[in-house]
C-alpha positions, 0 to 999 in steps of 0.5 A: 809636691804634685805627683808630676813633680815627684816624678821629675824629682825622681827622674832627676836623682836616678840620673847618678844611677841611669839615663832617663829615656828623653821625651820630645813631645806628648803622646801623638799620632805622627800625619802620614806622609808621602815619599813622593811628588805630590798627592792627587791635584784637586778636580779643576775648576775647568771641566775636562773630558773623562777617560774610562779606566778600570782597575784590573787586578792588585795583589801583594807580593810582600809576605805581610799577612800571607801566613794566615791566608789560605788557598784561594783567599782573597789578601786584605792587603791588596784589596785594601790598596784596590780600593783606595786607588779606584776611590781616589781615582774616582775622586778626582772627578777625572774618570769614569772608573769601572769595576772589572774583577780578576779575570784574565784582564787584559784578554777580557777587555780586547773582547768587549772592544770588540763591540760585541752587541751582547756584551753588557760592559763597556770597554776602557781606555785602559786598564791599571794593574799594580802591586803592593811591593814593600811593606813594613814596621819598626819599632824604636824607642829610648828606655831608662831608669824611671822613663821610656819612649816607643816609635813605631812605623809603617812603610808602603811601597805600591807599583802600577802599569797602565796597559792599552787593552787593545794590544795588551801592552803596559806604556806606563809604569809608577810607584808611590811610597808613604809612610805612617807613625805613632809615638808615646813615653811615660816617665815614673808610670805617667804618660801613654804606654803605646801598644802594637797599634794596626791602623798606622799600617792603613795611614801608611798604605792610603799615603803610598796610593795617594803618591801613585795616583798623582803620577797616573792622573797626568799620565791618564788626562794626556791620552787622547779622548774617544768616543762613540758614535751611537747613529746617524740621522742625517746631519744629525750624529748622537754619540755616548756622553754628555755634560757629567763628563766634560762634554760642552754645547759648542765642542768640536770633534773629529769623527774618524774610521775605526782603525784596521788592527794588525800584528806587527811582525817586528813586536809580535804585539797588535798595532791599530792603523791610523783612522780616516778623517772623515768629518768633523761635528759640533756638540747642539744638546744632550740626553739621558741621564746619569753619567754613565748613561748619557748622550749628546746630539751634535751636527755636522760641521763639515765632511760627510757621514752619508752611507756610514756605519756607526760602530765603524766610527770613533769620535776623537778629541781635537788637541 
């Protein structure tokens, strides 16, 4: 006989003494799923204005890993989820992600949309804080005389909010789920013998991010774009980005006062007024190169920018 028929003779005759383990598939890597809507849509075909954002802090409030950090260390867990979201963010082709530490975050970000002419930083539309909430693994398996399986599992949960950095207010909130495995058996000492394997923990995490990005994506792409303008020269008004991030020869926008911000006496939060329409122009060309350092030159439609100051004005997506 061939030594897997021995072995299925053997397994067969043990079943007068004990069951043997039951084996559905070879060893194999079970793919990671989400526990949610969907995964991060693809880029469009049809460009679309980048919004700027900035994940702001993650952290892990699981106590998976926490007994082997010391006093200040970074956890692995929450700077592997940071990334994953900011490169799935990036991915997107959506937005224009910036780096921000962590650093009192919210504060940060109200001082540098502030405009302050020293500031080497440019202000986002929001800022994404979140958290790795749940983190776990089981292992299961089936064992008998001559036979045995093992299953083990990895389950993630990850929240985020997203928070207006100029009130310092979270006006959304998400969380993603997903899931990873990894099966093996081996009859009479043939087949795969499954150690503790770690990189389902990654599967499992990468998934979660993945199902928490979908649901910020729709939420980011439906704020209202801005941006600034950097002079006036006559009918002439350069503002800040250009083709890399949607931007079209033939686009129309509102230019508008910057709004008066105040304190809501009811809240106890800051509210920005509504700005002054005050004109509206076209996009004629564009300058400068790269994403992140490009313009475009538009003409004056209609209204008058004569006597005004460029930092008090916001150019604004007409929807």
């Amino acid at each position: 006989m061939h030594r897997s028929q021995q072995a299925i003779a053997l397994c067969i005759a043990a079943l007068g003494f004990a069951g043997c383990a039951t084996i559905e598939k070879a060893p194999e890597r079970i793919a990671p799923t989400t526990i949610g809507p969907t995964a991060v849509a693809a880029t469009p075909a049809v460009p679309t204005l980048k919004r700027k954002i900035a994940v702001a802090r993650f952290s892990n409030s699981t106590n998976y890993g926490k007994a082997l950090l010391t006093g200040g260390e970074l956890d692995p867990l929450a700077a592997q989820a940071a990334d994953m979201l900011t490169a799935r963010l990036v991915d997107t082709g959506r937005f224009m992600v910036f780096e921000r530490g962590d650093l009192d975050a919210v504060k940060a970000e109200g001082d540098i949309l502030k405009i302050d002419p020293s500031a080497n930083l440019v202000g986002v539309d929001a800022l994404i804080i979140g958290s790795v909430t749940e983190f776990g693994r089981k292992t299961e398996g089936q064992s008998g005389f001559l036979s045995s399986t093992k299953k083990q599992t990895a389950v993630a949960t990850v929240e985020a909010r997203l928070v207006d950095p100029r009130t310092g207010l979270a006006f959304f909130s998400a969380s993603g789920k997903g899931n990873s495995a990894v099966e093996a058996g081996e009859v009479a000492g043939f087949g795969s013998r499954a150690a503790y394997d770690s990189s389902i923990n990654d599967s499992a995490i990468s998934a979660a991010i993945s199902d928490l990005a979908s649901e910020l994506v729709g939420k980011l792409q439906s704020r209202r774009w801005t941006t600034d303008v950097l002079r006036i020269d006559g009918d002439r008004v350069f503002v800040s980005g250009g083709k890399s991030q949607g931007l079209k020869v033939g686009d129309k926008f509102s230019v508008e006062t910057r709004g008066e911000t105040v304190k809501s006496g009811q809240s106890g939060l800051p509210i920005t007024l509504p700005g002054e329409h005050v004109a509206e122009i076209q996009i004629a060309s564009f300058f400068g190169d790269g994403e992140y350092g490009e313009g475009s030159t538009a003409t004056l439609v209609s209204g008058s920018l004569a006597g005004r100051e460029p930092t008090k004005l916001i150019v604004v997506e007409d929807k």
